[in-house]
KOLFIKOL-355270 format. One record per residue: x, y, z of N, C-alpha, C in turn. Coordinates in steps of 0.05 Angstrom, whole numbers, plus 5000, padded with zeros to 4 digits. Layout:
XYZXYZXYZ;...
***
This chain:
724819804315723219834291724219644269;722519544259723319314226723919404214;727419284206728819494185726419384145;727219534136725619454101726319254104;728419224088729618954078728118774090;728518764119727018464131723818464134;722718734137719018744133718818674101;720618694087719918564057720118274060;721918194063722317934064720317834086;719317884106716217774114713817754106;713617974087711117994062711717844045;714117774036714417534013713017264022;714917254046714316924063711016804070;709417134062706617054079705017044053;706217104030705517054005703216814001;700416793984700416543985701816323967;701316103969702715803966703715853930;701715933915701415843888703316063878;702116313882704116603880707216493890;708116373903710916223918711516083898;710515983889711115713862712215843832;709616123834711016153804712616343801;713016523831715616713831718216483826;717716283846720416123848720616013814;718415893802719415853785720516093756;718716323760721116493747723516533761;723516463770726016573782728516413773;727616163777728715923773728915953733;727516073716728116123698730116403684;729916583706731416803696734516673701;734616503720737416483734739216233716;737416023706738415923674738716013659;736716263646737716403618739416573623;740716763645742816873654745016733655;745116463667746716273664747416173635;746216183616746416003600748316253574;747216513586747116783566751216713576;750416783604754016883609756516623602;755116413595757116133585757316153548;756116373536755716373512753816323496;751616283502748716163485748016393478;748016393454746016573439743416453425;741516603434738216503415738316503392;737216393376736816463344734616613333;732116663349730116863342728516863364;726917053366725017093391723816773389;723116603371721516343374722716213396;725516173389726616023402726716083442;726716303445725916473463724316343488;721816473462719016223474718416093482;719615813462719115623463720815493492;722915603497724615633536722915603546;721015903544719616063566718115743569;716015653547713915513548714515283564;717515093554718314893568718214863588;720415183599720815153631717915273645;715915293636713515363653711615113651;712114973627709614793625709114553655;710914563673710614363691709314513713;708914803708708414953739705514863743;703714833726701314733735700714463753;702214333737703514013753703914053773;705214153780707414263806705814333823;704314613819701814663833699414503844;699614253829697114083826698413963852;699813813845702613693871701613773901;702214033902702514163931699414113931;698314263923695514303931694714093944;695013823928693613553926695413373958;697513573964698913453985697613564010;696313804003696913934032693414004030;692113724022688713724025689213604045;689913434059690113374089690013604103;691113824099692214044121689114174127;688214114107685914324098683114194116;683813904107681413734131682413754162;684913804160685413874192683814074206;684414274181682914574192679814534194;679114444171676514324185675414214211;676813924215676113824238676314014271;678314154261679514304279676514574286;675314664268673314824273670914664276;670814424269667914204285669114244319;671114184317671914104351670914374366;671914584353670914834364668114954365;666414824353663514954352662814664361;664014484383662614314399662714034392;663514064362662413724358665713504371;665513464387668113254390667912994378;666212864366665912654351667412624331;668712824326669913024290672112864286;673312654267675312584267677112644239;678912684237680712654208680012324193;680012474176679112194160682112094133;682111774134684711824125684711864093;686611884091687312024060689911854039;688511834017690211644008692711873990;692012153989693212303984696012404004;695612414024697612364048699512274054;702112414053705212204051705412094087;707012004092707211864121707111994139;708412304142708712464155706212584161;704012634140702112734155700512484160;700412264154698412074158699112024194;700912104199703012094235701312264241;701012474234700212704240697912774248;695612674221693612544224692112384244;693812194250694011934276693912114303;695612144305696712374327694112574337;692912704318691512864321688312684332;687312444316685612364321686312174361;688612094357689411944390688812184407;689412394408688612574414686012654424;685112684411681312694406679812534422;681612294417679811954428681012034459;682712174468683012134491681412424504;681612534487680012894500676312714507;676012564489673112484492673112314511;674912164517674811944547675412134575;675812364571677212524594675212654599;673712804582670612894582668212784583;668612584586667012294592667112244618;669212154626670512124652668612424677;670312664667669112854681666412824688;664612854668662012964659660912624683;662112474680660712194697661012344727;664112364728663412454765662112714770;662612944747660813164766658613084762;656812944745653812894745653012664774;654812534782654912384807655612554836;657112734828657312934851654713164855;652813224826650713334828647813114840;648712874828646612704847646912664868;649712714880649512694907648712954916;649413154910648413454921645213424927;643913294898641413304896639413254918;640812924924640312764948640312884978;642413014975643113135007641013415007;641513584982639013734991635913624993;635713394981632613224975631913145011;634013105025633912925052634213175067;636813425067635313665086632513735089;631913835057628913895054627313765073;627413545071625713295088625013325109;628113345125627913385157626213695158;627313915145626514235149623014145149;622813985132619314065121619513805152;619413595146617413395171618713455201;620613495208622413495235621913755241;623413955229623514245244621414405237;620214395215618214595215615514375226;615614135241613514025254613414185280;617214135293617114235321615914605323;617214725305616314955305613614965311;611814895285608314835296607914845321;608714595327608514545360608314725375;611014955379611015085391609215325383;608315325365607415545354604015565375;603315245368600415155380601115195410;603615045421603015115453602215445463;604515625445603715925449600915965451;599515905435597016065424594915875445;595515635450594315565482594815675505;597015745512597915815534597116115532;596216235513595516565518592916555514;590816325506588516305511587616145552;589316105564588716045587589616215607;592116475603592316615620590316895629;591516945633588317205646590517425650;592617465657594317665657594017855618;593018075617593218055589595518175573;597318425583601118365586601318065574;601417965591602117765584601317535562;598417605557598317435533598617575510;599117835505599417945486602417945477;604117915501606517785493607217575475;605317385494605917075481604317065462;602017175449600917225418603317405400;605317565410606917705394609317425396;610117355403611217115402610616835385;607216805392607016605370606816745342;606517025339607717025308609417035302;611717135309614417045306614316765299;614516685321613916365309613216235283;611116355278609716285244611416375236;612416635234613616715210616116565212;617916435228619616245227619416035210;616515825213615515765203616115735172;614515985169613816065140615916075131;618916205135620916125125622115875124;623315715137623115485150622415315120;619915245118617815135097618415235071;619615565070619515625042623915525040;624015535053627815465051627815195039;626514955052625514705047625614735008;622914835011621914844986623814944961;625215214969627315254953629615044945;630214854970632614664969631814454949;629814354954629214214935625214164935;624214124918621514214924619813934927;619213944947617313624959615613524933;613813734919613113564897613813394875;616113514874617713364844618613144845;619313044882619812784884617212614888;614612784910611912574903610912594881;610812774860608412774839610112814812;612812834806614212934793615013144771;615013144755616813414741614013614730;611913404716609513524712608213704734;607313584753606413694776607313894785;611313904790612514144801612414384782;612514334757612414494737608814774746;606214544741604414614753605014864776;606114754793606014854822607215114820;610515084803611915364799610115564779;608815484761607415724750605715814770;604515654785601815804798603815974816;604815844831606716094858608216264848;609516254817610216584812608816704798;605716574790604216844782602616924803;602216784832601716914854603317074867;605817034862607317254878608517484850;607717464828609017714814606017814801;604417714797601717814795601517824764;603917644746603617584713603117344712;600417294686599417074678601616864665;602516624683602916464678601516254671;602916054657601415804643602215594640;602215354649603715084650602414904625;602614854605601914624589604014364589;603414244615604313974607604513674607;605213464592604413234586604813144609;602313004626603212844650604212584653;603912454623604412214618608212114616;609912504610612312384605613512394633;611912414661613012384693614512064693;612211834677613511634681615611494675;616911784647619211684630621311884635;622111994658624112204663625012024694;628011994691629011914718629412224736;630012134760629912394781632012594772;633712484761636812714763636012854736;634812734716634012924689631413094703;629312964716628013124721628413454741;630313404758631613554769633313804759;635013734743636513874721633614034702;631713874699630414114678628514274702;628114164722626214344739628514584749;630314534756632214754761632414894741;632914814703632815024685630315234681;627615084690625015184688625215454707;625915364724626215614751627915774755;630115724739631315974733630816144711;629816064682627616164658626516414679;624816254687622616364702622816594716;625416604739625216854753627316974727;628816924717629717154693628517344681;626717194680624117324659622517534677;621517444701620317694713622117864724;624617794731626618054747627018214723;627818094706629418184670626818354654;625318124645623718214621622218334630;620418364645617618514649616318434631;615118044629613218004617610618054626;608118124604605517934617604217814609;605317514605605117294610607917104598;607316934620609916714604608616434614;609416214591608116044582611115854591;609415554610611515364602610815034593;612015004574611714764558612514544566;611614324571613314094579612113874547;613213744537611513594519613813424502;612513184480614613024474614413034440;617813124428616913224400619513034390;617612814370618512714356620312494380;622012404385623512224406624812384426;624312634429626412824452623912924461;624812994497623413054513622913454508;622113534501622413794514620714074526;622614174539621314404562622814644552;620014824551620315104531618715274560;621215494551619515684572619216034553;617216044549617916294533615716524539;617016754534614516994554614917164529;613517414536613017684521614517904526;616317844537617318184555620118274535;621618404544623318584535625418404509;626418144524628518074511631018134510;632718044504635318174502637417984480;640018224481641618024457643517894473;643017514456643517314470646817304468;648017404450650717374442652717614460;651317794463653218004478651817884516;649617774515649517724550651717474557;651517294535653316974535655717114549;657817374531659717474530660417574560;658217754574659117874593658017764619;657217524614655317394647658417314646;657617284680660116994701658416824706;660516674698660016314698660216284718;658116174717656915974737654516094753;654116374731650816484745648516494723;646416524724645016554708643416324697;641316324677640616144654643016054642;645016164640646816034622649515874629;649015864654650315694672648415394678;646815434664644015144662645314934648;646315014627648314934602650614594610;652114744638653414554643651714344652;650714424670648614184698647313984671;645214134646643414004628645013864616;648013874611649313754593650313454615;650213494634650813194649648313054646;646613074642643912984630643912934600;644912994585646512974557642613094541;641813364563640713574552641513774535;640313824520641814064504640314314520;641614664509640114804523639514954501;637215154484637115264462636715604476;637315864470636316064487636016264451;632816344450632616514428631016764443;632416974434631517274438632917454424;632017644422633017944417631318174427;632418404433631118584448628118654427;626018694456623518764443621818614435;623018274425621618124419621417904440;622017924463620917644485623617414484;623217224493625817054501624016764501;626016664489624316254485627716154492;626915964521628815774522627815504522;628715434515628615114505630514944514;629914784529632014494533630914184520;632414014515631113834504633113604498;632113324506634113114514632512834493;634412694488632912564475632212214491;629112164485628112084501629011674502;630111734485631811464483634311424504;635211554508637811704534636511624556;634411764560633611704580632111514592;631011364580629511074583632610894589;634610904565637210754573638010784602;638111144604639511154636637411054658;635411034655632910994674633410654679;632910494657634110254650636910154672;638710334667641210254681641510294706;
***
């Protein structure tokens, strides 16, 4: 347990700055006029008194001015220091002619720092966005084979069945091989929809417009809520594959969130170009929820909000607005200068 004595003396120390200045400097005055009392000084009237008090205080404002004016560096530290934390890494200390050497080091120090956190996050963000283009690719080329190679041969076999049980005459037996060629289909049918999940054949022939199209119609056919696609077909020609990819993956996860989660009916998705940034809005009617306590308790690396990392190697932003009762609007959105450059390169 903290004896007094020393829990006092920690409440002194946490004192603030200015309150420190003018205890010290009474203090620094009681301990002269005690000094000065026990060597023999006697005052000549309360004026004279005073006029001490006044002397030895008139510099504490000075004094105060001093520190303060020294330790405005500290104060832009703390600043920069909370840009860095709500995202901005661009944030640098800026120098100060107020600043003795020690913090201008300090200063330095802190910004070398920075310049290297941003080359290191640079660095990263280049290879995992190259490790996701390659993912992209390898699922773009399974898909391929699943859809043209294996779900061809399947067909195949699917057609020999359903010939071969139209020529036998045993009917055992063709009722077999008709229970067989559905199996088959339904192989098939998976097969084709695995493909499609991996990566979806339209987005690479007709691109992001078109797939967008395609995903509203097949999940308002399979959840039986009015969906709605509004969008610009003209920005297919100004989106490279890996941005387009990254937002069709954020679209499609929106999407089933919303019908497992919300219980909308209807959800609307936007593709369109506002002002020089590309962006895709997906927003419905259903329940909603609060975005600050779901951020808190999802695991990373599931959800809509795991979209965040992937959009940001795209140097997409991701926007998510809801609250319970009122519906959910996500928003991603890149700016379309970025992408003409990366398209360019």
């Amino acid at each position: 347990m903290t004896s007094m004595p020393y829990a006092g003396a920690i409440r002194l120390l946490k004192l603030p700055l200015a309150t420190k200045l003018v205890g010290a400097q009474v203090l620094v005055l009681a301990l002269c006029t005690a000094l000065a009392l026990a060597l023999g000084w006697r005052p000549a009237g309360r004026g004279e008194i005073v006029l001490l008090a006044f002397v030895a205080s008139s510099g504490l404002p000075f004094s105060i001015g001093l520190v303060m004016l020294a330790l405005r560096p500290l104060r832009q530290l703390e600043a920069i220091a909370h840009r860095i934390g709500g995202g901005d890494y661009t944030a640098r200390v800026p120098e100060s002619v107020l600043a003795d050497r020690r913090m201008t080091r300090l200063s330095t120090t802190f910004n070398t720092l920075l310049d290297q956190l941003t080359d290191d996050r640079s660095r990263m963000r280049e290879l995992a966005a190259a490790v996701i283009r390659r993912g992209d690719e390898q699922r773009s080329r399974a898909a391929f084979e699943l859809h043209e190679s294996t779900a061809q041969s399947i067909a195949s076999i699917s057609w020999q069945l359903g010939a071969i049980a139209c020529d036998v005459t045993h009917e055992e037996l063709e009722n077999r091989l008709l229970f067989v060629k559905r199996l088959t289909e339904n192989v098939l049918e998976h097969v084709r929809q695995m493909a499609e999940a991996m990566h979806p054949r339209i987005l690479s022939d007709l691109g992001l417009a078109a797939a967008l199209r395609q995903l509203a119609r097949q999940c308002g056919e399979e959840s039986g809520v009015r969906i709605t696609a509004n969008v610009d077909k003209s920005l297919a020609k100004t989106i490279d594959p890996a941005t387009a990819a990254a937002l069709y993956s954020a679209a499609h996860e929106a999407m089933w969130n919303a019908l497992r989660h919300g219980k909308p009916r209807s959800v609307q998705i936007w593709l369109f170009m506002h002002r020089s940034s590309i962006r895709l809005e997906i927003i419905d009617d259903g329940e909603g929820f609060d975005v600050q306590a779901a951020e808190r308790n999802h695991r990373r690396g599931n959800g809509i909000f795991a979209m965040r990392d992937r959009l940001a190697l795209v140097n997409a932003d991701l926007v998510i607005e809801s609250s319970p009762g009122s519906g959910t609007r996500i928003c991603t959105y890149i700016d379309n200068t970025t992408v003409a450059a990366e398209k360019s390169a």
